[in-house]
N, C-alpha and C positions, 0 to 999 in steps of 0.2 A: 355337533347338533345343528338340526334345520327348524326353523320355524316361521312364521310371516310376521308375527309382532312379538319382538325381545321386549319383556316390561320387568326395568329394572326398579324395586320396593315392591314391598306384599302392606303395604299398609293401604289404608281405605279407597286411594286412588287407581293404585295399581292394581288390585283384586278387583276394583268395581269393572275396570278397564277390560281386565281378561274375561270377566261373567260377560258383558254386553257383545264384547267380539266371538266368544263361545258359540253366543245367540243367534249371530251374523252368520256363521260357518267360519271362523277366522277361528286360525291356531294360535297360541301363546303361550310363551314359556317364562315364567316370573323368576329372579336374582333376587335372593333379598340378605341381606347379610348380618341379621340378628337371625335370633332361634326362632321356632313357631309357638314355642313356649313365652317366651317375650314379646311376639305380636299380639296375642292373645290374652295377655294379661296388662298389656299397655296400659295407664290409666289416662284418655282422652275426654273431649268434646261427648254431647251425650242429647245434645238439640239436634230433632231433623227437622228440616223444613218439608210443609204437604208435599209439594211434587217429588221432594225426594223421598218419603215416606211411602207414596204412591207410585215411586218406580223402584224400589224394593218389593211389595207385592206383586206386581205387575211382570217382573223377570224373577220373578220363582222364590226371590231367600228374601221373604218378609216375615213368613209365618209365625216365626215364637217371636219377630216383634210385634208383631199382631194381639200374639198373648201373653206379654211380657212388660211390654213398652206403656207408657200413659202418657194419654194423650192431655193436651191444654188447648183451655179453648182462649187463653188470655192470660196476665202477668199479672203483678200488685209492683208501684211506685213506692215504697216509702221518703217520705220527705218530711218536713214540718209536726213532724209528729203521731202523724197521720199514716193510714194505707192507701192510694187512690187504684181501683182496678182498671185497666182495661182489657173490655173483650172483646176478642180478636175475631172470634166467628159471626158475630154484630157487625163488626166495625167492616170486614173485608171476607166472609165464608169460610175462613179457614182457621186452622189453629196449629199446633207443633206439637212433636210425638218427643217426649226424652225415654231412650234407650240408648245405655253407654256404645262408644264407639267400640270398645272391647268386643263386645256384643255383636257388632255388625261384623268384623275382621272373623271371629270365631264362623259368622253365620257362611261367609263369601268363602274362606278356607276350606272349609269342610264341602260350600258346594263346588269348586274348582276341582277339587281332588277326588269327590264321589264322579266327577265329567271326567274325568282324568287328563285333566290340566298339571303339567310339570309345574312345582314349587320348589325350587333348590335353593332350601333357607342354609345360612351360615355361611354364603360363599363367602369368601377373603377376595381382597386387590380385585375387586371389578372397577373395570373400565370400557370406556364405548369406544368404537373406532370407526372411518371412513364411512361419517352418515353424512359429510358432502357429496359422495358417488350413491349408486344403485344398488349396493350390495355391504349395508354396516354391519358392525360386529359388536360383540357383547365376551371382552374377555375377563377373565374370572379364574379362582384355584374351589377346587370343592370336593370336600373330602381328600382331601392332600395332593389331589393330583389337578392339573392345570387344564384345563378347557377353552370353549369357543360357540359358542351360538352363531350362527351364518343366519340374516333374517331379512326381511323386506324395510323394515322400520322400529324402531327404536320408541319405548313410550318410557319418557324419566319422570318417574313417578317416587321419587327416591329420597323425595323431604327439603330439605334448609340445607341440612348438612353433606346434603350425597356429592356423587360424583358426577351427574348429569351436568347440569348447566355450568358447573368451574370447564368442564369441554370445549365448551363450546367458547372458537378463537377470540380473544381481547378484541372489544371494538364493534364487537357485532351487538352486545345486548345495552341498555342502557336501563341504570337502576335508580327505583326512588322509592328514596326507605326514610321512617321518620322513629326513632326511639323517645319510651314518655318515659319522665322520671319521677316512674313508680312501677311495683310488679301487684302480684297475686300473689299473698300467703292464702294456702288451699290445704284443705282436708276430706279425706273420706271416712265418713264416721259412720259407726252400731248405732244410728240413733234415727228415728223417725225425722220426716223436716218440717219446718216449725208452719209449714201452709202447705196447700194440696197443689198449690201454684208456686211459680218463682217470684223472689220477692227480690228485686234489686233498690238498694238501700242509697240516701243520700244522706252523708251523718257530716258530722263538724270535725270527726277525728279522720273522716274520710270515708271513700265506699264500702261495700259489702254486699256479697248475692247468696242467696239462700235458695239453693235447690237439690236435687236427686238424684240416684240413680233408680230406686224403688223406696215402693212403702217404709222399707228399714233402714235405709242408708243415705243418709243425707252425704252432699255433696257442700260443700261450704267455704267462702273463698271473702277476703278482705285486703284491702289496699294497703301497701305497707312499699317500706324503700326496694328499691331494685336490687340493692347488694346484701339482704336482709337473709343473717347468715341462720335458717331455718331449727339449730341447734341452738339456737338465744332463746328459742321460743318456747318456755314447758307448754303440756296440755291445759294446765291450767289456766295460762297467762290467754293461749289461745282463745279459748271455750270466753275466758271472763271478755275478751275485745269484741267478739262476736256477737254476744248479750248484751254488750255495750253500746252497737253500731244497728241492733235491729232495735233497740228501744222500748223497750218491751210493748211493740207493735202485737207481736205474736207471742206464746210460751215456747223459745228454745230446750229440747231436751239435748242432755250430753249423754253421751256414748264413747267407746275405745274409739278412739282415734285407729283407722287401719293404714293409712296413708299420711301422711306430708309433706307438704315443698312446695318453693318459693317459683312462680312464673315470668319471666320477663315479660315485658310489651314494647311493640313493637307494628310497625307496617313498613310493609315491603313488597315488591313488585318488578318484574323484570319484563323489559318489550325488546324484541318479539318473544313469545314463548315457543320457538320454534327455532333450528336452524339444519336447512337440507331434510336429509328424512329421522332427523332427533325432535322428541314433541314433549314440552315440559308439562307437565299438568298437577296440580295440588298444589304441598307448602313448597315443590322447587321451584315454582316461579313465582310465589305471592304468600304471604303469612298478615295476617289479621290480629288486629287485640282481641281477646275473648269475647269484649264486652257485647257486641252485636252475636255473637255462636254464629259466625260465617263459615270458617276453617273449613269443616269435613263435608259442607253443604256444598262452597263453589270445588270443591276436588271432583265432588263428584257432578256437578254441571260442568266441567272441564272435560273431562271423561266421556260423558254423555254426547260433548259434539265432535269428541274426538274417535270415539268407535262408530260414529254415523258416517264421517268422513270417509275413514276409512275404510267401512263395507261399502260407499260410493265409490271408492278407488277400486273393488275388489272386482264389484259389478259391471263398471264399466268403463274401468281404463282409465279412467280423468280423475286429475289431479286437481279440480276449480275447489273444490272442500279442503282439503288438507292445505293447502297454498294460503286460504283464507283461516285459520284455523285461529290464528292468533287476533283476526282480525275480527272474529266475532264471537272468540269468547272474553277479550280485556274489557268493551265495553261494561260486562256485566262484573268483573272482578272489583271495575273502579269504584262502579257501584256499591256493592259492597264495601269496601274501602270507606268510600264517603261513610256509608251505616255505621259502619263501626267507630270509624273518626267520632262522629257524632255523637253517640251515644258512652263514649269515653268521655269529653269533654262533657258531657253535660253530667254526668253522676261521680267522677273525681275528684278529689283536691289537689290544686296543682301550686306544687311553690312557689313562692312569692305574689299568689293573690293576695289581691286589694280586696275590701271590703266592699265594692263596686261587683266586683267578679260571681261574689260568693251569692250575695243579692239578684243579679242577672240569672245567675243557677237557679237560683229559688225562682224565680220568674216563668223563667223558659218551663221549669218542672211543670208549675201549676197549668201553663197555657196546654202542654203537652195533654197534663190530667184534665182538662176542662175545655178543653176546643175541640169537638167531634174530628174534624179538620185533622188539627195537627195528631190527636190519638191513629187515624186513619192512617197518615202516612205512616209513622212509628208500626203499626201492624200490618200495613201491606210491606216493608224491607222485612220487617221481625219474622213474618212467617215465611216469605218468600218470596221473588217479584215473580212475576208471569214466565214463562221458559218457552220456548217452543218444542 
């Protein structure tokens, strides 16, 4: 097989990768080596940020999040007993759309394949080859029999765990990763959620966030140990923590529990996100705590300057974009990084705090909740920084 860009995952980066270069006139053929049944029903991230929200409509597969999706124009604080709101469309013009990421893979799939973009889900043993020369490869077994993609460039879009960046030779990437100790115990529940907004909780027994997927299904997540074996946990034991950690701020309804599991946290980061004509983009070169919903926002600002580049290669021969590629999108990755840092530390419990610590929390909350200022910054990263 020939194509101009091999993109190995069909998860949100790599589909968003292949729509944009579609647009461009660029070919591409996606690897992806779960089912499409399993990308599709993946349970992810479910916050877009405006410009990403706004470039979903703009290249065609926004529409049923248009009418599906809801939008926010601002969050609720709980701390001290209290809710404190801030609003985002006040503070900065903008606001955040939650539509599961399931949602957005379903929406990109379906228009990849109605374009007739190759999706060769379930492949076995992919591997990239010779993306130091002009001419890499994308080999692969699919359908029992063994293949080869021949391509211009290589986009590893293929997660944490793929094959792309272990590729690339020792020595060339330099990593900085920080693990917290504590995860996400998370649910997807039958049950309405308990505000029309998200509500991220600051309690004594530790955090908690209360939001959505729709009007029916809350989404529901609370801090708990990192090796916290998610079978300890009944339904009940769950539902009663949760009730616990929102304080009866709001009225929690329960509902069947349809999902559960325990999240690690984590930051992590690889420079360059590039090497010859291999270009990392999403969680392969960077993974976020939740706490900020950066994840599927910078994959797909990755993305976005990565298919730009690349129809400048296409157009006109030069390579000054793609060369640069890493160099102007880590800026914006750290940034978020920093967001998320941030707003883990400031809504956790972290062990072996002092009572100094726990007060400083309380502090920083209120100035966040009561200083136009600092609410300002919190919703220009929350919704999204400026993009070009």
């Amino acid at each position: 097989m020939r194509t101009q860009v091999g993109i190995v995952g069909a998860g949100p980066a790599g589909l968003m990768l292949s729509h944009l270069l579609h647009r461009a006139g660029i070919e591409s053929i996606i690897i992806e080596n779960r089912s499409r049944e399993y990308c599709e029903a993946r349970i992810r991230a479910g916050l877009i940020e405006q410009w990403a929200r706004d470039m979903l409509v703009e290249t065609g597969v926004g529409e049923r999040m248009q009418r599906e999706g809801i939008f926010h124009d601002g969050v609720k604080l709980r701390f001290g007993g209290a809710l404190h709101r801030l609003d985002f469309v006040d503070l900065v013009g903008k606001g955040v759309t939650i539509y599961g990421q399931q949602e957005i893979v379903k929406d990109l799939i379906n228009a990849r394949l109605a374009a007739g973009t190759k999706i060769l889900f379930e492949a076995d043993d992919v591997s990239v080859h010779d993306f130091d020369g002009k001419k890499p490869k994308i080999r692969f077994t699919h359908e029992g029999k063994a293949q080869e993609i021949d391509c211009d460039f290589i986009g590893g879009c293929d997660g944490f765990h793929g094959v792309c960046r272990p590729s690339i030779p020792d020595g060339v990437l330099t990593t900085y990763d920080r693990d917290y100790p504590f995860g996400w115990l998370g649910i997807l529940s039958e049950s309405p959620p308990p505000d029309e907004e998200l509500i991220y909780s600051y309690h004594e027994r530790g955090f908690a966030l209360y939001t959505m997927r729709s009007p029916v299904l809350a989404r529901l997540y609370f801090q708990c140990a990192p090796d916290t074996d998610i079978e300890s946990w009944s339904d009940a034991q769950i539902w009663e923590e949760l009730h616990l950690r929102l304080g009866g701020a709001r009225k929690l309804a329960e509902g069947k529990i349809l999902q559960k599991g325990v999240t690690p946290m984590r930051s992590f980061v690889v420079e360059p996100m590039q090497r010859g004509r291999l270009f990392l983009a999403g969680d392969s070169a960077h993974i976020v705590p939740p706490t900020g919903a950066k994840g599927m926002n910078l994959a797909f600002a990755d993305v976005r300057v990565l298919s730009r580049s690349l129809d400048a290669f296409y157009r006109t021969g030069k390579s000054e974009l793609l060369d640069g590629y890493s160099q102007t999108v880590l800026p914006r990755v750290w940034k978020a990084q920093r967001f998320s840092w941030w707003m883990t530390q400031l809504l956790h419990r972290f062990p072996h705090e002092s009572a100094f610590d726990r007060r400083r929390q309380l502090a920083e909350l209120d100035y966040v909740a009561t200083s136009r200022a600092a609410s300002t910054t919190l919703a220009e990263n929350y919704t999204g920084l400026p993009i070009e």
